[in-house]
C-alpha positions in Angstrom: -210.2 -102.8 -29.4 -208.7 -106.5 -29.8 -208.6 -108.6 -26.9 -207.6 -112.0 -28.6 -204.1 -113.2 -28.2 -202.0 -112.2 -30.3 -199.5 -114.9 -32.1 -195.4 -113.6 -31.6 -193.1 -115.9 -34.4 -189.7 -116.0 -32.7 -186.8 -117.0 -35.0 -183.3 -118.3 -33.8 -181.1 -120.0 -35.2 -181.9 -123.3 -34.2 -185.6 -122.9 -34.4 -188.6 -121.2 -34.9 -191.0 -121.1 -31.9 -194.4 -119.6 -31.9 -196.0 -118.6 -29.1 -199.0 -116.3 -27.6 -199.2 -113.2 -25.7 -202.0 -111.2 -24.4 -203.0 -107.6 -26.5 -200.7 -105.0 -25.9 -197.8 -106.8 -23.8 -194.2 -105.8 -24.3 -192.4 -107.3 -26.9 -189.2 -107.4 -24.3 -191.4 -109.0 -21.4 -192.4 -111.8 -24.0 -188.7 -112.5 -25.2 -187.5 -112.6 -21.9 -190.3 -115.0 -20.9 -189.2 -117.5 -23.9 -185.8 -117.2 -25.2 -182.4 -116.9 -23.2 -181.7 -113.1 -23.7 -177.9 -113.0 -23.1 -177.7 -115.3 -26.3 -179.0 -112.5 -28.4 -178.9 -109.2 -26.8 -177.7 -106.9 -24.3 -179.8 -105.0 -22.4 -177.6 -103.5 -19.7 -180.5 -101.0 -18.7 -182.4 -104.5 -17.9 -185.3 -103.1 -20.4 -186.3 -99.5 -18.8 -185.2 -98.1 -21.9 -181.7 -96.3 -21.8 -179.0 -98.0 -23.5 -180.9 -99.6 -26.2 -179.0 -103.2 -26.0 -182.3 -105.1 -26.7 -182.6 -104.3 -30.5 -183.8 -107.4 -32.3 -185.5 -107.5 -36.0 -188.5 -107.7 -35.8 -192.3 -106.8 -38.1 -195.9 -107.5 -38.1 -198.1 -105.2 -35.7 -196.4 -102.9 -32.8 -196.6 -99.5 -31.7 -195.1 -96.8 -34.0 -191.7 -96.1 -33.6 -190.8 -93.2 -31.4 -188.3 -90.5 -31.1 -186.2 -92.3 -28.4 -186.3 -95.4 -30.0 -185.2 -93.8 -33.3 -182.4 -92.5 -31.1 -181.4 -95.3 -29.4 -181.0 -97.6 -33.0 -179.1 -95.1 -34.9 -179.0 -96.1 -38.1 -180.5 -99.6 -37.4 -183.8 -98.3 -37.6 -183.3 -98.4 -41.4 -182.3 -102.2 -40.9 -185.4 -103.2 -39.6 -184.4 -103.2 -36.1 -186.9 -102.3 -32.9 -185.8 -102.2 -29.4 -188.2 -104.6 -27.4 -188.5 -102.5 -24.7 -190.3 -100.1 -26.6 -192.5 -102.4 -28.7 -196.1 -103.5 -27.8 -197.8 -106.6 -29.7 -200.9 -105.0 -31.6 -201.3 -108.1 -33.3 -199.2 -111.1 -35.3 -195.2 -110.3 -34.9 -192.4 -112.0 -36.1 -189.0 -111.7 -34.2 -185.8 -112.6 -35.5 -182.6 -113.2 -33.1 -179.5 -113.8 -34.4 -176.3 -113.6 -31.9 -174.1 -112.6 -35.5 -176.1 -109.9 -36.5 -177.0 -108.7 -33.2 -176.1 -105.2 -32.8 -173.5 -105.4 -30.3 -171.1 -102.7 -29.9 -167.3 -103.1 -30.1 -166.2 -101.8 -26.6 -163.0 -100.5 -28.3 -164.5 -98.8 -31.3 -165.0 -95.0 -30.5 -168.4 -93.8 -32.2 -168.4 -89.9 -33.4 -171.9 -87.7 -33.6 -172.7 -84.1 -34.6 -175.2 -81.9 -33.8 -175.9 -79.4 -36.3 -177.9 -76.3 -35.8 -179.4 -74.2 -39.3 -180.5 -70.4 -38.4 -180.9 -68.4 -41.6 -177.7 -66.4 -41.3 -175.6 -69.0 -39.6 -174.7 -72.8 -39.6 -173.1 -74.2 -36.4 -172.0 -77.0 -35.6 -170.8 -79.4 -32.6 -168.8 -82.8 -33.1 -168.3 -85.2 -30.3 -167.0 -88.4 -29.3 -170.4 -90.3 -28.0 -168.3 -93.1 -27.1 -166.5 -90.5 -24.3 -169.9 -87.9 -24.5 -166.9 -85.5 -25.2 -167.2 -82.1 -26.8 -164.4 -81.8 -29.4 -165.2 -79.0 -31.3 -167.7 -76.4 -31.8 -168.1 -75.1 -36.1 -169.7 -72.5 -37.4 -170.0 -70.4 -40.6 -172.1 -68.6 -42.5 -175.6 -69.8 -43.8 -174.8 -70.3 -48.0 -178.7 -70.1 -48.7 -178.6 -66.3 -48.3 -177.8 -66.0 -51.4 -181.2 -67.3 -51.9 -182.8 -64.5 -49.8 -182.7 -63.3 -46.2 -185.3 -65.9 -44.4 -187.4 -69.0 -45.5 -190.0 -67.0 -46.4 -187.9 -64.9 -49.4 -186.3 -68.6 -50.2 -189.5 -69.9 -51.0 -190.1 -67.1 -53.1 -187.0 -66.8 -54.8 -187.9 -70.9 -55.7 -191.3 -70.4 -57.0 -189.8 -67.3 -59.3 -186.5 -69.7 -60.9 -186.9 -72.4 -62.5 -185.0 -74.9 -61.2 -183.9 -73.1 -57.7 -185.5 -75.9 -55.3 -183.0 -78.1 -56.3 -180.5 -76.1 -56.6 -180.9 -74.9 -53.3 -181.2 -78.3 -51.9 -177.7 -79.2 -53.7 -176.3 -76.1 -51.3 -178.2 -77.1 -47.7 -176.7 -80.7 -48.2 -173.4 -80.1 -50.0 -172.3 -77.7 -47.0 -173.7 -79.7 -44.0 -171.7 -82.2 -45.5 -168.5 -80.0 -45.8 -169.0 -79.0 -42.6 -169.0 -82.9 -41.5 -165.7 -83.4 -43.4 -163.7 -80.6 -41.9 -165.1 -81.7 -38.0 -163.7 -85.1 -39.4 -161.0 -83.9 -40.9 -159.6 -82.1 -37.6 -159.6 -85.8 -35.9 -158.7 -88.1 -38.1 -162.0 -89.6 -37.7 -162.8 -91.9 -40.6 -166.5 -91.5 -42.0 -167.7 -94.9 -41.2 -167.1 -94.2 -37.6 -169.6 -91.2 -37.7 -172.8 -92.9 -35.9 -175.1 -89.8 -35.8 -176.2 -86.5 -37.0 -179.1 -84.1 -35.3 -180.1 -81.3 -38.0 -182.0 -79.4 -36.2 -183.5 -76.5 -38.0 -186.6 -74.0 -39.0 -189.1 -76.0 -41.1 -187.7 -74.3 -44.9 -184.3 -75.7 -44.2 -185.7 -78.9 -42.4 -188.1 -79.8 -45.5 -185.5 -78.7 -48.0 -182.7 -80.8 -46.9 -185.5 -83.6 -46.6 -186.6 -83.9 -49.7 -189.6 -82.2 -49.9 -191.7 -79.9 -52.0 -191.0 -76.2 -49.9 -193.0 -74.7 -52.8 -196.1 -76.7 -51.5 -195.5 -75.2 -47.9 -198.3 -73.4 -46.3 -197.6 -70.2 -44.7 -197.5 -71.7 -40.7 -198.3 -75.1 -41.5 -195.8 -77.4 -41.6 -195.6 -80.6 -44.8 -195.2 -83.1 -41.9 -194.7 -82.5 -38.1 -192.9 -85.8 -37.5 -189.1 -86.3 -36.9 -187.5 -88.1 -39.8 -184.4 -90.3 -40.0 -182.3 -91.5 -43.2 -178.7 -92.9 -43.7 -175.9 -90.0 -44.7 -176.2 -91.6 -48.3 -179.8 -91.2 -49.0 -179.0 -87.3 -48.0 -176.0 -87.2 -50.1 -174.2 -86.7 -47.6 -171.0 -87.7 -48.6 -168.9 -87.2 -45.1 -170.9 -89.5 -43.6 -173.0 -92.3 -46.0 -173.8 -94.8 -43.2 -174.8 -92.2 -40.4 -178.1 -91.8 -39.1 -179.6 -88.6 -40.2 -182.2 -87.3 -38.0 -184.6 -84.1 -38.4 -186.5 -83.6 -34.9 -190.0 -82.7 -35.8 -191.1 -79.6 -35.8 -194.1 -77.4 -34.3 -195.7 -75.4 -37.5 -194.4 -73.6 -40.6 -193.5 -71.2 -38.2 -191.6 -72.7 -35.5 -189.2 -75.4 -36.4 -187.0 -77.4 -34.2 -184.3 -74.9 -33.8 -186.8 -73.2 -31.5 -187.8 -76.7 -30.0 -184.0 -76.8 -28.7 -184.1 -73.6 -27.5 -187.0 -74.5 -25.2 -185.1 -78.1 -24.4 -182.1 -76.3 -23.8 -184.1 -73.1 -21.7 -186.0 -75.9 -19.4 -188.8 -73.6 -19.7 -191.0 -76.9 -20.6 -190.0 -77.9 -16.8 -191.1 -75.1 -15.0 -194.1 -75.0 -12.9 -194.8 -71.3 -13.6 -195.1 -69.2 -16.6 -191.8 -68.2 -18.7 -191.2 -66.0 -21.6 -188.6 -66.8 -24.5 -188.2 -64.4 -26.9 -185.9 -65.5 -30.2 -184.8 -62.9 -31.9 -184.1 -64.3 -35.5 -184.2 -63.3 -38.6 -188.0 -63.7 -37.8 -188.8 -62.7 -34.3 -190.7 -65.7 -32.0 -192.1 -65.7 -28.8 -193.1 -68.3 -26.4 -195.3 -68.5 -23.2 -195.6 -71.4 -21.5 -194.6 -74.1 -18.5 -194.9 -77.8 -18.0 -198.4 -78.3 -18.8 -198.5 -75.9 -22.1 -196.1 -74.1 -24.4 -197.8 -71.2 -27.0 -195.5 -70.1 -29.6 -196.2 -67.4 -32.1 -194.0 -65.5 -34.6 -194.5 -61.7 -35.1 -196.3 -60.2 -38.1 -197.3 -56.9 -39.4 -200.0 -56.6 -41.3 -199.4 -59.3 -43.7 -195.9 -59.6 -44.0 -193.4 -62.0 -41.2 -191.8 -59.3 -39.4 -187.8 -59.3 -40.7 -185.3 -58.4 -38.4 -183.0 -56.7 -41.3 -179.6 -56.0 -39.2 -176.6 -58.0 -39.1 -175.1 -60.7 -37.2 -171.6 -60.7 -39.2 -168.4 -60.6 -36.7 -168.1 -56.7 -37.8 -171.5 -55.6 -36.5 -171.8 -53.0 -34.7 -173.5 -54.2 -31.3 -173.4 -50.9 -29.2 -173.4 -47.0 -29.8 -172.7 -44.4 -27.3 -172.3 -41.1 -26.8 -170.2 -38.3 -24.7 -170.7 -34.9 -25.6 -170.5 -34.5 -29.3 -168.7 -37.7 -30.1 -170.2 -41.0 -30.7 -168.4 -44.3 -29.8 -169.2 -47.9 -30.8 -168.0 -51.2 -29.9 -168.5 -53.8 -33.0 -167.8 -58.1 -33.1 -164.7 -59.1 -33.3 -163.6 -56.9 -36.6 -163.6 -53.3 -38.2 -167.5 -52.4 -38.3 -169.1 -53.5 -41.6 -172.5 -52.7 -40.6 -175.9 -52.5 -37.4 -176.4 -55.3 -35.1 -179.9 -55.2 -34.1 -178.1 -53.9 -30.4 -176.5 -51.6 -32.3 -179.4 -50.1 -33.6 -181.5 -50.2 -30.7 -178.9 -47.9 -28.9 -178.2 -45.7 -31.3 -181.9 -44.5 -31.4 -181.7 -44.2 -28.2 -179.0 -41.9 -28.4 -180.2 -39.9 -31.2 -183.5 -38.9 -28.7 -181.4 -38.2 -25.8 -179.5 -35.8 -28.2 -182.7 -34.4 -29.5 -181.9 -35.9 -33.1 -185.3 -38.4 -33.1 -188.0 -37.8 -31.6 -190.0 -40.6 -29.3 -191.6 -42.1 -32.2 -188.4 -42.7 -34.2 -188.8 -39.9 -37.1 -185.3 -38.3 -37.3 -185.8 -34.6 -37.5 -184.2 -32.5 -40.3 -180.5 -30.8 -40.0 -182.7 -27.4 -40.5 -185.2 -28.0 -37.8 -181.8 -28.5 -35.1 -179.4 -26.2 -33.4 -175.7 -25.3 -35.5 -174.4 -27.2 -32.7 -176.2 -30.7 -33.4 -176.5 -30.2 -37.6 -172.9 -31.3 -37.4 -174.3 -34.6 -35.8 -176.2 -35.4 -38.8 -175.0 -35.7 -42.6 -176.7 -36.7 -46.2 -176.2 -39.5 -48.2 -177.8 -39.7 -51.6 -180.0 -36.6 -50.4 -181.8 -39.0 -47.2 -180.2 -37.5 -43.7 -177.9 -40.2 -41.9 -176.8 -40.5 -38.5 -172.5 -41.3 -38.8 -171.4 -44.0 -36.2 -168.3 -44.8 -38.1 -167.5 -42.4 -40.7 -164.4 -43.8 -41.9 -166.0 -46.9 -42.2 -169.4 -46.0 -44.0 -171.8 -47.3 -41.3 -174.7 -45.1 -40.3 -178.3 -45.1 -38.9 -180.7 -44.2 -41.7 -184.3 -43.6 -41.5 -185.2 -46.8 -42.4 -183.2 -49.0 -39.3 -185.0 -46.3 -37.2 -188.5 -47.4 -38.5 -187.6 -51.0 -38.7 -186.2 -50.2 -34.5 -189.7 -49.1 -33.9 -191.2 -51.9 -35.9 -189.7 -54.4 -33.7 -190.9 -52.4 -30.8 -194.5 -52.4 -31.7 -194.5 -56.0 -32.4 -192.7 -57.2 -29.6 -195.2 -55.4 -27.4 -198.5 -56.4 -29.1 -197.0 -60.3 -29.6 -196.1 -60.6 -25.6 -199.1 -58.7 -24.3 -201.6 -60.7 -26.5 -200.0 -64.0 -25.6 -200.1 -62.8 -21.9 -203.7 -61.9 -22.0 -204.9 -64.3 -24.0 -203.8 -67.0 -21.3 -204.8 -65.0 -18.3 -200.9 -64.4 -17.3 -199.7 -61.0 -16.0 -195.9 -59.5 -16.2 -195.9 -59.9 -12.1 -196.8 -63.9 -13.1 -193.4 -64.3 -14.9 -190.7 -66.0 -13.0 -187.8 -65.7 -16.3 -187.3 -64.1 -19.6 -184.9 -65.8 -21.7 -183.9 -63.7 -24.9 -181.7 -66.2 -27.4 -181.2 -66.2 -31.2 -179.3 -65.2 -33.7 -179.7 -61.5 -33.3 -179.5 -61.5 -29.8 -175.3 -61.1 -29.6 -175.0 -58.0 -27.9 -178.1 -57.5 -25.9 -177.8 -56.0 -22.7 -180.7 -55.6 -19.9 -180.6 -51.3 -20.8 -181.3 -52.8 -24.7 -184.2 -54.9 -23.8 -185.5 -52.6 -21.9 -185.9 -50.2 -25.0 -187.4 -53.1 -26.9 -189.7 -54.2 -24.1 -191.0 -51.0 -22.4 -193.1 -51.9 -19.3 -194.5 -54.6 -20.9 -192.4 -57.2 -19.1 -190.3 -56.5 -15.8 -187.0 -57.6 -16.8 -185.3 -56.7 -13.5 -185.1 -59.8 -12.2 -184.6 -63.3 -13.3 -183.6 -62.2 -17.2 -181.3 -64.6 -19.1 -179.5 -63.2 -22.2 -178.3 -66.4 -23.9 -177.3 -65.9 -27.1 -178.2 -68.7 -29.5 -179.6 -71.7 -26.8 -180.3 -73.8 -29.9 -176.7 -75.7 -30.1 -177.2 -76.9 -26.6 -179.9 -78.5 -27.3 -179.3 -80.3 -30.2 -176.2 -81.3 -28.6 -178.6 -82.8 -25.6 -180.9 -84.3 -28.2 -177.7 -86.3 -29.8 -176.0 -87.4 -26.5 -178.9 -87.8 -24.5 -182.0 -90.4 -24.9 -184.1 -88.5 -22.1 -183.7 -85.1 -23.7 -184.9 -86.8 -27.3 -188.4 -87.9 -25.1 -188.4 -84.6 -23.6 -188.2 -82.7 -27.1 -191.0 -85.1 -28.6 -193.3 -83.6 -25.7 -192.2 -80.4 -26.2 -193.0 -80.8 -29.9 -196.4 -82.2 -29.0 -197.3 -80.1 -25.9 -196.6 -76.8 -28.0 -199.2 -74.9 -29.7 -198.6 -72.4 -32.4 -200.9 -69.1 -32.5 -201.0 -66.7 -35.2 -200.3 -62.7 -34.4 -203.1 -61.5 -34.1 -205.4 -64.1 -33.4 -206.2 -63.1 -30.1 -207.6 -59.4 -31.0 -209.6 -61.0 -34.0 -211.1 -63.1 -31.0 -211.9 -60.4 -28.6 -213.3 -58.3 -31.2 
């Protein structure tokens, strides 16, 4: 380790002084030692790191730049600006303060951010005014890369089979984040250059994608690069917003991305000082185990293949089926049923064994095998036997949402009780379950009780959440704390493959 002095240039606009400071000494605590600070910044915080007035051009040898700090410059960073209560002198530095191109704020300019959240059905978005840390809308529609397959995993397929597709599908991720951008705009009258920041926050296919890089080099739950990255709106060609800073929070593996990581952030889990459970019921299915001193994450498999969830999340899903004597009701999102919810499913196999249609492992019996009275409950489509919950409407429980129902069952139970065992935590250890995601509109505690079985005592202290991910990224844009708490998150967190643990024990 060095332990000369190490030489700091400082450059004003009336002279250049050079001057020595031990190894390691804040860049901050030197300027304030030799220069007249109000002259050339504004550090209302006083240099504890919070409002990021201190930002001063400056090269040579420092500490890396960090999450916060990236936060904290916007799209400075990209000007060669550090905050100098974040730097520490590794070695020869040269500072350069100049009052005119100083990044002081305009108190009466209003500065606009978004946070954006990419699941693989769904795109929402939130736009605020950051000068106000007002909410002024929330955005969301539907996911355009579907049309490139279901999850990352069938994207990156799709792109190694068409010639062509990665940038083609690249063209889409950006050219509708960027729509979405202009319509939040649009709504305000906000004009581009007044949008300061962006937070995409998404699973590691989307996150590489829109980034630039090679998904078709991307190992299966390894990740190209873990770090967050930052760009200006043009370099992204993002359109809506050219002189933004762009920012892609790191993410955990080629599993878990950072929709997940603000999840957690938004959960608090990473706070806790005993053991909670998130499961995120996605398109992919992820659990994580953890507290303050370690997060495990793992995303359930079977055999060899990620474990789909293959129902619907579309306003006319069906979210939950019930039954009074020989009539079947359902209650569907918003519009006329157009398909199963993964609720939806989940209860109506678990009316179709109360009625004696399925039996306990999820094989639906024949019409011949049933009484005249229950045939009538069952009908035939293309010569496979269906169970009707909307017959005007088409939608019906085939064999195959049974099996993939059970699927998710078997999974669910071998992910948590591996994860629990492996780390020496019991079900009677767990002080929360929080169930978010995509696929978790229309959960109810009787639902998850299906799913779960007795792995995990949901009786008390269960929170059904929906998709926690917005929040978060909406913390991580506002808030400089929440960006330091998401970089420990994202370097506390371990990711374990399914199955790992019986491999181990075997």
């Amino acid at each position: 380790m060095r332990t000369t002095d190490c030489s700091v240039t400082i450059h004003s606009e009336n002279e250049v002084r050079r001057v020595t400071a031990p190894y390691n000494t804040l860049l901050y605590q030197i300027l304030q030692e030799h220069t007249s600070l109000n002259q050339y910044m504004h550090p209302s915080c006083g240099g504890r790191g919070l409002c990021g007035g201190c930002a001063v051009r400056a090269g040579g040898e420092m500490n890396p730049v960090q999450a916060e700090e990236r936060y904290l410059l916007g799209r400075k960073i990209n000007q060669g600006f550090r905050l100098a209560c974040h730097c520490f002198v590794k070695g020869d530095v040269a500072v350069f303060l100049d009052p005119i191109q100083s990044p002081e704020r305009d108190e009466e300019e209003t500065h606009y951010g978004v946070a954006v959240l990419a699941e693989e059905t769904m795109i929402t978005a939130e736009f605020y005014n950051l000068t106000e840390d007002k909410l002024l809308n929330c955005y969301q529609e539907e996911n355009r890369l579907l049309a490139f397959g279901a999850n990352g995993a069938e994207r990156i397929a799709y792109a190694k089979e068409h010639s062509g597709a990665q940038e083609q599908m690249r063209a889409v991720v950006r050219e509708q984040v960027s729509g979405i951008v202009s319509h939040l705009c649009g709504m305000f009258a906000v004009e581009k250059w007044q949008l300061e920041r962006l937070i995409l926050a998404a699973g590691t296919f989307f996150h590489d994608l829109f980034a630039g890089l090679d998904i078709e080099a991307l190992p299966e739950h390894q990740a190209l690069t873990k770090d967050s990255m930052v760009f200006e709106g043009h370099q992204v060609q993002l359109a809506a917003a050219p002189r933004a800073a762009v920012e892609l929070p790191g993410v955990i593996s080629g599993a878990v991305g950072s929709d997940l990581e603000m999840a957690i952030l938004s959960s608090g889990i990473y706070r806790s000082e005993y053991p909670v459970l998130m499961v995120d019921f996605g398109t992919d299915i992820r659990l994580v185990l953890g507290n303050r001193q370690a997060l495990f994450c793992t995303a359930l498999r079977d055999c060899e293949n990620s474990l789909v969830c293959r129902f619907s999340t579309d306003s006319g899903a069906v979210h939950h089926v019930w039954r009074r004597k020989y009539r079947i009701f359902h209650e569907e999102l918003e519009s006329a049923p157009l398909g199963l919810a993964l609720s939806g499913a989940v209860s109506a196999l678990s009316v179709m064994q109360h009625a004696g249609l399925a039996d306990q492992n999820g094989k639906m019996l024949r019409r011949e095998e049933l009484k005249p009275s229950k045939q009538r409950m069952l009908s035939v489509v293309d010569g496979e036997t269906v169970f009707y919950i909307d017959r005007p409407h088409g939608v019906f429980v085939s064999q195959q949402d049974l099996d993939s129902v059970m699927q998710i069952r078997r999974a669910l139970s071998a992910g948590i009780r591996q994860l629990l065992a492996r780390y020496g935590v019991t079900r009677e250890d767990l002080v929360a379950v929080y169930v978010t995601g995509e696929m978790s509109y229309g959960m109810t505690p009787e639902i998850l009780r299906e799913l779960f079985g007795d792995v995990v005592d949901i009786s008390q202290n269960l929170y059904i959440a929906g998709s926690m991910g917005i929040g978060g990224a909406s913390l991580f844009l506002r808030n400089a704390r929440a960006r330091a708490n998401v970089e420990h998150i994202r370097t506390t967190a371990v990711y374990v493959p399914f199955g790992e643990a019986e491999a181990n024990q075997s």
